[in-house]
N, CA and C of each residue as an Amber inpcrd file, in Angstrom:
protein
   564
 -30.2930000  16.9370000 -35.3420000 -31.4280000  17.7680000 -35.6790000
 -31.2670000  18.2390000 -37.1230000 -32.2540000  17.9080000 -37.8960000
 -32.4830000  18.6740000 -39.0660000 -32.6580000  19.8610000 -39.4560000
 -31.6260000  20.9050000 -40.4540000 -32.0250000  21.9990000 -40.9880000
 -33.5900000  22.5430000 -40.9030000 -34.0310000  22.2940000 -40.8840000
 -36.0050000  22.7720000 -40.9730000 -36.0050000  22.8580000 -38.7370000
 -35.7700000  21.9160000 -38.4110000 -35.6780000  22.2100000 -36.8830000
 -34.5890000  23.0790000 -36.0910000 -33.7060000  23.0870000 -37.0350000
 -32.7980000  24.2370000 -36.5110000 -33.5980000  25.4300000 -36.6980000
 -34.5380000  25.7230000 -37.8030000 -34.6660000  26.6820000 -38.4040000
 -36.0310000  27.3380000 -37.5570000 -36.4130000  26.2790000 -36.8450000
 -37.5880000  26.5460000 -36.0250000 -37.3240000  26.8120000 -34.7190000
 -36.3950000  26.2320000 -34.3630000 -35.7680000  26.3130000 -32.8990000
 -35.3670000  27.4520000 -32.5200000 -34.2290000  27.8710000 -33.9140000
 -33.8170000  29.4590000 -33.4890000 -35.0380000  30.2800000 -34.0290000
 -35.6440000  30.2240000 -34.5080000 -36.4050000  31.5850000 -34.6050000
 -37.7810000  31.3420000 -33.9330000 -38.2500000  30.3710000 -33.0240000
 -38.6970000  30.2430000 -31.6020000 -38.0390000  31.2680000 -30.5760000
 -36.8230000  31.1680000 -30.2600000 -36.1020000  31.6380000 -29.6600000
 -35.9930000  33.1050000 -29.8580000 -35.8360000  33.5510000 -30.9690000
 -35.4470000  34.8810000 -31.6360000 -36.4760000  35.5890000 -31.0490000
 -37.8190000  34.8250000 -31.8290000 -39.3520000  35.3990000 -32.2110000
 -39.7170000  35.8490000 -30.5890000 -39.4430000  34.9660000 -29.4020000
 -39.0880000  35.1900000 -28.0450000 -38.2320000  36.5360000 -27.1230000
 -37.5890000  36.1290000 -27.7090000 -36.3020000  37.5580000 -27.6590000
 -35.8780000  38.7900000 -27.7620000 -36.5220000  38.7460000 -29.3740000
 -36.4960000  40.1230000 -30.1430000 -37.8010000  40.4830000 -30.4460000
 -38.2490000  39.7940000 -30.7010000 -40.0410000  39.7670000 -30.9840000
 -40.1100000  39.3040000 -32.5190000 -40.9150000  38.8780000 -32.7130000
 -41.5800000  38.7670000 -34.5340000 -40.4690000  39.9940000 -35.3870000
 -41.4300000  40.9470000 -35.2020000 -40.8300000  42.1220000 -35.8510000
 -39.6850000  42.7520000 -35.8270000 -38.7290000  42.2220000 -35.0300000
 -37.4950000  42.9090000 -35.0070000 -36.7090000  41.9790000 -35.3800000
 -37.0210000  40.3830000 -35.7850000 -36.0660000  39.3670000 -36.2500000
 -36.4840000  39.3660000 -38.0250000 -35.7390000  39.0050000 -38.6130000
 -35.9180000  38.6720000 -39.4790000 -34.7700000  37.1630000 -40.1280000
 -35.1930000  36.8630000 -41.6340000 -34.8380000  35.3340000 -41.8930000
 -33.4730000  35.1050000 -41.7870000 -32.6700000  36.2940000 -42.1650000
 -31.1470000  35.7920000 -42.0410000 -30.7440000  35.9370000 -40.7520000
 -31.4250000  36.5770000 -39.7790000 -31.2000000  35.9970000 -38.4490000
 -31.5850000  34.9560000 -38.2410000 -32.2170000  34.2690000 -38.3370000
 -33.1610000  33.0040000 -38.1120000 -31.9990000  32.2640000 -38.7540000
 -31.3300000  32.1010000 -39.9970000 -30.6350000  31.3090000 -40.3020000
 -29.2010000  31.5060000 -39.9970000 -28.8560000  32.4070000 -39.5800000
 -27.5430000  32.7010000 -38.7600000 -27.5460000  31.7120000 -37.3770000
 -28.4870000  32.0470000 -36.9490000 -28.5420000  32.1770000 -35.4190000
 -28.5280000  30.0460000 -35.4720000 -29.5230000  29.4650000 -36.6120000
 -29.4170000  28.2010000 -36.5660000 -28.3410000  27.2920000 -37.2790000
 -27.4610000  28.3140000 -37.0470000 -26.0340000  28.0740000 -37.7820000
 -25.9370000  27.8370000 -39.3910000 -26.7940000  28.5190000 -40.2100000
 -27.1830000  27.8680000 -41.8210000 -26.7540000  29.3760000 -42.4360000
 -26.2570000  28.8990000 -43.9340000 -26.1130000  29.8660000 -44.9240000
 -28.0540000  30.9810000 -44.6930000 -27.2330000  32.1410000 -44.7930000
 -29.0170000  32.7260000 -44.9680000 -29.9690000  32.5760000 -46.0980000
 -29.3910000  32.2140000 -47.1760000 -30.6270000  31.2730000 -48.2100000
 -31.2070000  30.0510000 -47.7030000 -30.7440000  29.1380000 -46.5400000
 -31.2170000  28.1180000 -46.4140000 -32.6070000  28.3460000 -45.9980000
 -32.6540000  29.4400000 -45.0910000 -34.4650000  29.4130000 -44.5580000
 -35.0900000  29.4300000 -45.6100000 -35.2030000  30.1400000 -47.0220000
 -35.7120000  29.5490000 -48.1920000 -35.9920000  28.3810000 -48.7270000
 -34.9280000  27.7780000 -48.2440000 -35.5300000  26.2190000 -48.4840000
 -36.2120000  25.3490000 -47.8700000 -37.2190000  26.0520000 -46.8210000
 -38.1290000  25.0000000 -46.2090000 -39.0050000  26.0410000 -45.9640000
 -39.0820000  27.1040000 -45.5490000 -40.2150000  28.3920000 -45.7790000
 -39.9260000  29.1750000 -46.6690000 -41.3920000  29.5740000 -47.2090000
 -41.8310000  30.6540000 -48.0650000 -41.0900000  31.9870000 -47.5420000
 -41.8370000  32.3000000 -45.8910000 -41.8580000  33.1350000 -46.1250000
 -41.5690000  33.2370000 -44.1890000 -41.4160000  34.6730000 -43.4350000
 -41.3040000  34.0690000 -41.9830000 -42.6930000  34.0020000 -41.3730000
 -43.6980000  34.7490000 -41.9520000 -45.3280000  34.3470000 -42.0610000
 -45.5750000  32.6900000 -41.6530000 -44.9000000  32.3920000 -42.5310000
 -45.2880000  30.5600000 -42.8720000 -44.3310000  29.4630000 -41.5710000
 -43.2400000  30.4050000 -41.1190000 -42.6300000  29.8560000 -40.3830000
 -43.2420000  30.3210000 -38.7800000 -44.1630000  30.9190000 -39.1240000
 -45.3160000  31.7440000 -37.7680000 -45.6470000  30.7150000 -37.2570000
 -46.9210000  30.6070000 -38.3280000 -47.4270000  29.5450000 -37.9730000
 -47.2480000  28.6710000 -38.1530000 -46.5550000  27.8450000 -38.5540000
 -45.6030000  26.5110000 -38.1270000 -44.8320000  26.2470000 -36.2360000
 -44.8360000  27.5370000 -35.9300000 -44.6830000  27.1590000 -34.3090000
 -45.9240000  27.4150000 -33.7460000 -46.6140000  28.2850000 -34.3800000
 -48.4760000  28.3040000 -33.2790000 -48.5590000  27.3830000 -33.7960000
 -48.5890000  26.6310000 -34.5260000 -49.0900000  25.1750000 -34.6980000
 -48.4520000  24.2190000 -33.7780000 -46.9510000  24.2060000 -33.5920000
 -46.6040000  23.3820000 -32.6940000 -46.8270000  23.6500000 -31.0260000
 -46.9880000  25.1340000 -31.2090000 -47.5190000  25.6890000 -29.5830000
 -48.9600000  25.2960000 -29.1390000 -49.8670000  24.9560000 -29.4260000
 -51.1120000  24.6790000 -29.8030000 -50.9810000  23.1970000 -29.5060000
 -50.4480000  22.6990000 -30.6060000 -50.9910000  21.1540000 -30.3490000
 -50.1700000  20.5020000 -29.3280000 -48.9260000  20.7070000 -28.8580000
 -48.0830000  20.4520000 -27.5220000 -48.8670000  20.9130000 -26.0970000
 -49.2130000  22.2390000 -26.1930000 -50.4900000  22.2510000 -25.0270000
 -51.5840000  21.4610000 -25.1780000 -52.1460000  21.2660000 -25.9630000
 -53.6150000  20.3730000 -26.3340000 -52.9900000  18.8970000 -25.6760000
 -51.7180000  18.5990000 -25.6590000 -51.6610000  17.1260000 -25.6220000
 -51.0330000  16.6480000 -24.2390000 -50.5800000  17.9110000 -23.6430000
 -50.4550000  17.9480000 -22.3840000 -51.6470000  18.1940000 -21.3970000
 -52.7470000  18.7760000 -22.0520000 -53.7800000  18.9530000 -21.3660000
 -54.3530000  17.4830000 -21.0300000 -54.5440000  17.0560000 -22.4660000
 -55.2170000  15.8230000 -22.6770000 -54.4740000  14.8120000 -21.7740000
 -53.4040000  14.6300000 -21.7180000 -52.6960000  13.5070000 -20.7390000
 -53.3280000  13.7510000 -19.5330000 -53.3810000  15.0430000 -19.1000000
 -53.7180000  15.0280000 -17.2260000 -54.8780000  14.0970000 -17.6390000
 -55.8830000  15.0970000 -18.4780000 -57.4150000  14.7290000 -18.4430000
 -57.6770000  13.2410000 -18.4250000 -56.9470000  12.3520000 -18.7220000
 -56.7430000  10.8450000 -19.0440000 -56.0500000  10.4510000 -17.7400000
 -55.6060000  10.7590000 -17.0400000 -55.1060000  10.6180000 -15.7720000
 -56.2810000  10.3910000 -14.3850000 -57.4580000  11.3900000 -14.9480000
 -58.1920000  11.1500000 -13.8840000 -58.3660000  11.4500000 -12.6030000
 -57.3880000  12.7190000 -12.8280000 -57.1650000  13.3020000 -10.8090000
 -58.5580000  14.1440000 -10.8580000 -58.6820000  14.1120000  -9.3940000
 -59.4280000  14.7180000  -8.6650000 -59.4040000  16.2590000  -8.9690000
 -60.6400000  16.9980000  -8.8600000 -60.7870000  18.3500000  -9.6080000
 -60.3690000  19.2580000  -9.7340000 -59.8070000  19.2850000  -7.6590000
 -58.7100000  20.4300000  -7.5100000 -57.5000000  20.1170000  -8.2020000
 -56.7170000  18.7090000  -8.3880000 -55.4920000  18.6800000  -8.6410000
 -55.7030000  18.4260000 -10.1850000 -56.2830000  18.4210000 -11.3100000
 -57.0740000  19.0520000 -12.0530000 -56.7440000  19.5840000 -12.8730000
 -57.7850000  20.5710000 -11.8180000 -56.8250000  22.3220000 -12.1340000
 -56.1440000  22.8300000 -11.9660000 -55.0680000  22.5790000 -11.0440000
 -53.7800000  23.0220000 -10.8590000 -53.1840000  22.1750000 -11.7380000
 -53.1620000  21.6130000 -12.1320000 -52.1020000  20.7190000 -13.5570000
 -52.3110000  21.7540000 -14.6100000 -53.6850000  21.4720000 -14.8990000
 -53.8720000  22.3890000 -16.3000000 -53.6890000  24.0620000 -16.3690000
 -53.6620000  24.5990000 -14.9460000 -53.8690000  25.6380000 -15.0450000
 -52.2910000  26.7950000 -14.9250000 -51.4120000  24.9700000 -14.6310000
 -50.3420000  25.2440000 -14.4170000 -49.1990000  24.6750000 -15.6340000
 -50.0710000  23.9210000 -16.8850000 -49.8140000  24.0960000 -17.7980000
 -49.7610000  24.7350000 -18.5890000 -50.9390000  25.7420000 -18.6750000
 -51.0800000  27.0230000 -19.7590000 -50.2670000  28.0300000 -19.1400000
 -50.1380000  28.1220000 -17.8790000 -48.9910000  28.8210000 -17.5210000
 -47.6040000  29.0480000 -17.9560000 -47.7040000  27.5740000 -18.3610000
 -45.8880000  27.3150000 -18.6180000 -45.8710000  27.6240000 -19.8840000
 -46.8200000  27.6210000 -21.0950000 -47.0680000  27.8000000 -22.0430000
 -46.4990000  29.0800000 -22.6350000 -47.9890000  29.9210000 -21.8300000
 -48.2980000  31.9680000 -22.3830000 -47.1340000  32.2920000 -21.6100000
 -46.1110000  31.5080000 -20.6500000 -44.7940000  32.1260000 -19.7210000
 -43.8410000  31.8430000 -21.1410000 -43.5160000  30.8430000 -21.7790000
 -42.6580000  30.8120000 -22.6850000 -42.6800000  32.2600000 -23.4780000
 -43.4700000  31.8760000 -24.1010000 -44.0540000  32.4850000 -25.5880000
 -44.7570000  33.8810000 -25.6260000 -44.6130000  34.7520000 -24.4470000
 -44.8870000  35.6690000 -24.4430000 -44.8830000  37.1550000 -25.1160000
 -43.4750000  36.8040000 -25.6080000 -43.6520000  38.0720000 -27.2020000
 -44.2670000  37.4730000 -28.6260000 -44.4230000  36.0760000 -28.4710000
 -44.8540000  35.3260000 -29.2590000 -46.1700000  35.3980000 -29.4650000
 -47.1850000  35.4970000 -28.3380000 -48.2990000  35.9070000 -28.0420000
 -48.5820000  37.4770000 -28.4190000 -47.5220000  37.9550000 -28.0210000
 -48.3040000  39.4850000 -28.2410000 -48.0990000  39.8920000 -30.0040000
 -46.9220000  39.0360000 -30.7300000 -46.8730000  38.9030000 -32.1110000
 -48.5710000  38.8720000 -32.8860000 -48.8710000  37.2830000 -31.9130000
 -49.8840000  36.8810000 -33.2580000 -51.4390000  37.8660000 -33.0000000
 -51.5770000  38.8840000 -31.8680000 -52.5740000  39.9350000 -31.5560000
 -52.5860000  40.4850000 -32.8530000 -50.9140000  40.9190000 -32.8860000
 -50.7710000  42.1700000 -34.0620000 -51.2340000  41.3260000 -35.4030000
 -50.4470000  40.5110000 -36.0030000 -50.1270000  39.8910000 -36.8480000
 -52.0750000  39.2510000 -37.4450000 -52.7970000  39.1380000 -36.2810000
 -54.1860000  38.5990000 -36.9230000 -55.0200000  39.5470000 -37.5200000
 -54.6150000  41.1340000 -37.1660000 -55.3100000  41.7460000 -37.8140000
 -54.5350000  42.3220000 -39.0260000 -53.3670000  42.3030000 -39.5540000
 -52.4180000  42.4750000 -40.8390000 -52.3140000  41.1740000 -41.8980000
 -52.8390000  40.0050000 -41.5180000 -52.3440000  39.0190000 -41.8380000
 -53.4320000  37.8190000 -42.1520000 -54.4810000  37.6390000 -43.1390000
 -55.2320000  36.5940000 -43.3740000 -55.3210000  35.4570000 -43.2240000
 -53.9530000  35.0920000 -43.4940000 -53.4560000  33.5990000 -42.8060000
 -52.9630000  33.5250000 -41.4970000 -52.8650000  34.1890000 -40.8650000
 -52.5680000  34.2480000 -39.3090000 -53.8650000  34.2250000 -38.2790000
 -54.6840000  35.6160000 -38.7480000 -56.0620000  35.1640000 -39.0250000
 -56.9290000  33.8990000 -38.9050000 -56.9360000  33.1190000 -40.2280000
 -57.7400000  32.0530000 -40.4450000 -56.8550000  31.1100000 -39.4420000
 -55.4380000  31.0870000 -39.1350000 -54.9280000  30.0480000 -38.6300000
 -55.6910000  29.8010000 -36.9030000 -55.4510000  31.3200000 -36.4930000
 -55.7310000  31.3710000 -34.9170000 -57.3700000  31.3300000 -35.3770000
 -58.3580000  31.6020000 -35.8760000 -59.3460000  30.8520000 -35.6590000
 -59.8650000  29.5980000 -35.5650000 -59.0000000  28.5740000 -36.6440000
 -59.0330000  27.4730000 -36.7280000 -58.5290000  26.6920000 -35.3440000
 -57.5990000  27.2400000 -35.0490000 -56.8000000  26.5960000 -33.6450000
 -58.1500000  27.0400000 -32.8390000 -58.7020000  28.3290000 -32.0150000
 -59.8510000  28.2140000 -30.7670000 -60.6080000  27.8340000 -31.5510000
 -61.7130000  27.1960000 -32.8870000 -62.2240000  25.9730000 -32.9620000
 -61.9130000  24.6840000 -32.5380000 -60.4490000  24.3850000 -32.5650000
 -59.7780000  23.1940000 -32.1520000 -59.6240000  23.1330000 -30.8020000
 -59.6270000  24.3060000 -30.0860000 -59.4110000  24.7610000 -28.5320000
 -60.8750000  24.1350000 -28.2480000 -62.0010000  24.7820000 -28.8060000
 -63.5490000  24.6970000 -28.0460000 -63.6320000  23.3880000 -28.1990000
 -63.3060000  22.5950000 -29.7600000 -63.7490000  21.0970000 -29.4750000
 -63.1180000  20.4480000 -28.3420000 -61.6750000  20.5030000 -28.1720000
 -60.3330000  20.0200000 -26.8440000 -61.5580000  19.8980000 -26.1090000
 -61.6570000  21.3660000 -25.4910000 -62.1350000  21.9670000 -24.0230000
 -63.5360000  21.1540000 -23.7480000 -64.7090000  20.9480000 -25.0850000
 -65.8790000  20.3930000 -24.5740000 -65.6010000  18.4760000 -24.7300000
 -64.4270000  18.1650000 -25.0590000 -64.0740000  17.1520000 -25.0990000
 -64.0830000  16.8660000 -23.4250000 -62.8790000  17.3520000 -23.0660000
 -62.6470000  17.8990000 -21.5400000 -63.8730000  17.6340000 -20.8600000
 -64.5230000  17.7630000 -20.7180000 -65.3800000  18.4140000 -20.1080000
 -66.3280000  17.1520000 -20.2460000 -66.9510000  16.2390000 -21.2430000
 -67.2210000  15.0160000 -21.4500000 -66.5490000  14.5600000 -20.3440000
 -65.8090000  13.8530000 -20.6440000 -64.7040000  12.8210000 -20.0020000
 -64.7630000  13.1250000 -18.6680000 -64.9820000  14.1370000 -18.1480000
 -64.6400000  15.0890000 -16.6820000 -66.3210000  14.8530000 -15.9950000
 -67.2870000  14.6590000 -17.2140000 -69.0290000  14.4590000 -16.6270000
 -69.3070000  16.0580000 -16.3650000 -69.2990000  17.0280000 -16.6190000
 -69.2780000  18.0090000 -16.6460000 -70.2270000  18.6750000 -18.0430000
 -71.1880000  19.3360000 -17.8430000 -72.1560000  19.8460000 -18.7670000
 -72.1100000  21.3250000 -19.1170000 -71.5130000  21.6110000 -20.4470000
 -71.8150000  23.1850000 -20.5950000 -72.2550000  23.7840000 -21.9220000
 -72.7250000  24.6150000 -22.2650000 -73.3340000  24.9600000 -23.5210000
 -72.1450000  25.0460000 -24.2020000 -72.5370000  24.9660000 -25.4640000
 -71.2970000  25.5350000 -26.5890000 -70.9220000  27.4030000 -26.1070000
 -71.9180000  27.7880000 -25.8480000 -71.7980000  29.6470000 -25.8230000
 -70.9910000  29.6920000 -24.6690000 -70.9720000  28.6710000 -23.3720000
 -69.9910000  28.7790000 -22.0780000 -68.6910000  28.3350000 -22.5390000
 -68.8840000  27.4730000 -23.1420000 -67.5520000  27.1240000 -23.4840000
 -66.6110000  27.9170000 -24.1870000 -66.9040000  28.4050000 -25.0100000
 -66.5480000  30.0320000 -26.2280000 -66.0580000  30.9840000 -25.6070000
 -67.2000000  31.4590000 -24.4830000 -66.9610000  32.1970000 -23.7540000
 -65.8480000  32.0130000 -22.9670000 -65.6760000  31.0270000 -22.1990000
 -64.1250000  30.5310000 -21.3560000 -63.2290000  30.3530000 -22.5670000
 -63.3480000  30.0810000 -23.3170000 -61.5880000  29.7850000 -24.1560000
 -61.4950000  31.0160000 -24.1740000 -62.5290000  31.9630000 -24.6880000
 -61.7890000  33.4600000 -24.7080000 -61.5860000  34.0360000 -23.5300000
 -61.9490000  33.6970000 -22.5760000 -61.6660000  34.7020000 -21.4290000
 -60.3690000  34.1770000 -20.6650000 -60.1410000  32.7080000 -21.0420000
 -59.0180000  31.8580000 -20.4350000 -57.6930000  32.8230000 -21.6240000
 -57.7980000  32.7920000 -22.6000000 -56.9850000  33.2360000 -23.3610000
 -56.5280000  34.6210000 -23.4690000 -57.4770000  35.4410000 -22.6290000
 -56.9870000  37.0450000 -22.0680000 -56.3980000  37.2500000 -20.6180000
 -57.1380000  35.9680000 -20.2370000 -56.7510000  36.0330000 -18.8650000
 -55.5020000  35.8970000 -18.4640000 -55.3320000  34.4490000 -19.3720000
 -53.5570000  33.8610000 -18.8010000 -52.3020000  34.9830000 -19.8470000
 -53.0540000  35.7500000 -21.1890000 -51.9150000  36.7920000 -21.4290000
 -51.9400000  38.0170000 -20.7830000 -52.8130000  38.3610000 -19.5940000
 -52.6590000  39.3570000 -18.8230000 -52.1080000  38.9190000 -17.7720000
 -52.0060000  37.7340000 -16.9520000 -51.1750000  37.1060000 -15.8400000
 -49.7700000  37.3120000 -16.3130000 -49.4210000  36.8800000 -17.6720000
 -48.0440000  36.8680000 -17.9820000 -47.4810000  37.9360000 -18.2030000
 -48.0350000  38.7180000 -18.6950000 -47.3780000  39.9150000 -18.6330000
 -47.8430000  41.3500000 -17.7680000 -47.9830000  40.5080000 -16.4380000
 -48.2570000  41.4690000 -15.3160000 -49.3990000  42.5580000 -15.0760000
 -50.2070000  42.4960000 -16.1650000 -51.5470000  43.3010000 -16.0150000
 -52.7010000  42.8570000 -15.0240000 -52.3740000  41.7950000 -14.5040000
 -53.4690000  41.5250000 -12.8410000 -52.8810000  42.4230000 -11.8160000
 -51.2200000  42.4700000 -11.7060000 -51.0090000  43.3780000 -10.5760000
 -51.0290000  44.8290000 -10.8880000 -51.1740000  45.0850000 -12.3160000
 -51.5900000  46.5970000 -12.6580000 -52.8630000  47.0320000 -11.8500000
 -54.1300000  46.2780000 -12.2190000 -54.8500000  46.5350000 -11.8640000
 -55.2290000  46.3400000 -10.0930000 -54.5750000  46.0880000  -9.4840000
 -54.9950000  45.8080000  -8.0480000 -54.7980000  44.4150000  -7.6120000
 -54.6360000  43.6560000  -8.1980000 -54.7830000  41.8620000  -8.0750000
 -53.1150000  41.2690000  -7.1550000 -53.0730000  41.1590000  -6.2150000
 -52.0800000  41.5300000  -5.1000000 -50.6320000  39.6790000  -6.3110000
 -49.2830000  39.9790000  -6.3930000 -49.2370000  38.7250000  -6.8050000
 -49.6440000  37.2060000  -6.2450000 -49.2970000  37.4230000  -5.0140000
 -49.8690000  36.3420000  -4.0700000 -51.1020000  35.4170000  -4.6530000
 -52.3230000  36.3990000  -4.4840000 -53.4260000  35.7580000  -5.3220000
 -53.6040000  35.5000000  -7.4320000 -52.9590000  36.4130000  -7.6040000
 -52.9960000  36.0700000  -8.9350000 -53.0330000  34.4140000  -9.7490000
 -52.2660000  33.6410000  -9.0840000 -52.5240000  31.8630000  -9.3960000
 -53.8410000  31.7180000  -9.1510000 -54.2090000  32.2570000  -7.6150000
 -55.2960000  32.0250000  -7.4550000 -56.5600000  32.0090000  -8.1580000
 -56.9290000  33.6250000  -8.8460000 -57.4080000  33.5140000  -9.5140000
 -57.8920000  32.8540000 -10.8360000 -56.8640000  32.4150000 -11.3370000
 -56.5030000  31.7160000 -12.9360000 -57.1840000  30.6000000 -11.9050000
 -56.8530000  29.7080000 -11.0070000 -57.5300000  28.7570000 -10.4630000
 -58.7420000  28.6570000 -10.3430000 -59.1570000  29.3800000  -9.8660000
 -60.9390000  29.5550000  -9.4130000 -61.5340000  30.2060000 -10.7480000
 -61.2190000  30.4720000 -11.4450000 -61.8210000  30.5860000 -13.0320000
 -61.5560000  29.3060000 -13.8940000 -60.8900000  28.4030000 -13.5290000
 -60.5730000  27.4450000 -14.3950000 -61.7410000  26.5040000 -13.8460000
 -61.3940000  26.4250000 -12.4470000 -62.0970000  25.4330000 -11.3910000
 -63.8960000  25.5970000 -11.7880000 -64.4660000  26.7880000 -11.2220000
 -65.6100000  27.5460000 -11.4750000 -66.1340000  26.4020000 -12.9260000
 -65.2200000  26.6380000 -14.0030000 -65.6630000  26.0040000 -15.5040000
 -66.0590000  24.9900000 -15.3100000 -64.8580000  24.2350000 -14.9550000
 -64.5340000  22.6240000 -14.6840000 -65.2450000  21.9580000 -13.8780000
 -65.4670000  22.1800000 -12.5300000 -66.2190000  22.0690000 -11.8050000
 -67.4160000  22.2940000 -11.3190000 -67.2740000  23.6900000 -11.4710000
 -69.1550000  24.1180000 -11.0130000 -68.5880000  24.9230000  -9.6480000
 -67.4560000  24.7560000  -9.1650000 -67.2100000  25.2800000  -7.9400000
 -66.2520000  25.9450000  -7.5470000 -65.7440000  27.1020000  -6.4320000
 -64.8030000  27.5300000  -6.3430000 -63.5340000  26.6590000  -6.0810000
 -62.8840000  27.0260000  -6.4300000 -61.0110000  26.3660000  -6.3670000
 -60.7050000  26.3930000  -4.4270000 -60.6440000  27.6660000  -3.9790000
 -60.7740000  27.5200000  -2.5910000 -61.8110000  28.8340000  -2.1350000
């Protein structure tokens, strides 16, 4: 593994761990076994090394999505692939997620980045949705990436069973909101 992937790996990990804000670069280059000037030599800045993993978090889900979708299963099993992909996802990356909340409103390029990505999400999703024979406006579709994208960071970090949502059913739900999209119909 190359210096630049060490350098991403551990502060994946860190950014996980400690959160964004409590790591900084000479941890990042400690931790990936490198002199602490080395993170200088492939990032600016740990901004730039942000989004360099939402970029790789992003397009690794997009391409796992896309494989099921090319697979061709049947609707229910579907949505339990995909719905059990973004799972595995917002389950990783969960201080990672609550980073780039903060970070989009301090941060212009974090900002423009996560907009650019749910543009890239809505095209994915109405791609999806082609291929699947499935018809929905651009405004439904918008509407689900954002509500898919509050939804599955409130599953992960336990705010369905805050509110009343027993755990048992909680999959459930994420199911029958995915399904509902995808389908037209309830999950069960």
């Amino acid at each position: 593994m190359n210096n630049k992937e060490k350098i991403i790996n551990s502060a994946n990990k860190l950014f996980e761990e400690k959160g964004y804000f409590n790591t900084n670069s000479n941890e990042i280059a400690k931790s990936a076994g490198l002199a602490a000037g080395t993170f200088y030599n492939y990032f600016k800045t740990k901004e730039e090394l942000f989004i360099e993993i939402y970029t790789r978090w992003h397009v690794n889900q997009r391409m796992e999505i896309q494989q099921v979708t090319f697979q061709g299963y049947e609707d229910k099993i579907f949505t339990k692939k995909c719905v059990d992909i973004i799972i595995k996802y917002y389950s990783q990356s969960k201080n990672f997620r609550s980073a780039i909340h903060v970070l989009k409103n301090s941060s212009e390029n974090v900002y423009e980045f996560r907009l650019t990505q749910r543009k890239i999400l809505i095209e994915t999703i109405e791609n999806v949705l082609k291929i699947r024979s499935t018809i929905r406006s651009k405004e439904e579709v918008i509407l689900f990436q954002l509500g898919l994208e509050r939804f599955f960071d409130a599953y992960v970090h336990g705010e369905l069973g805050e509110v009343g949502i027993s755990k048992k059913r909680q999959k459930l739900v994420l199911y029958n909101y995915f399904h509902e999209f995808a389908a037209g119909e309830k999950y069960v």
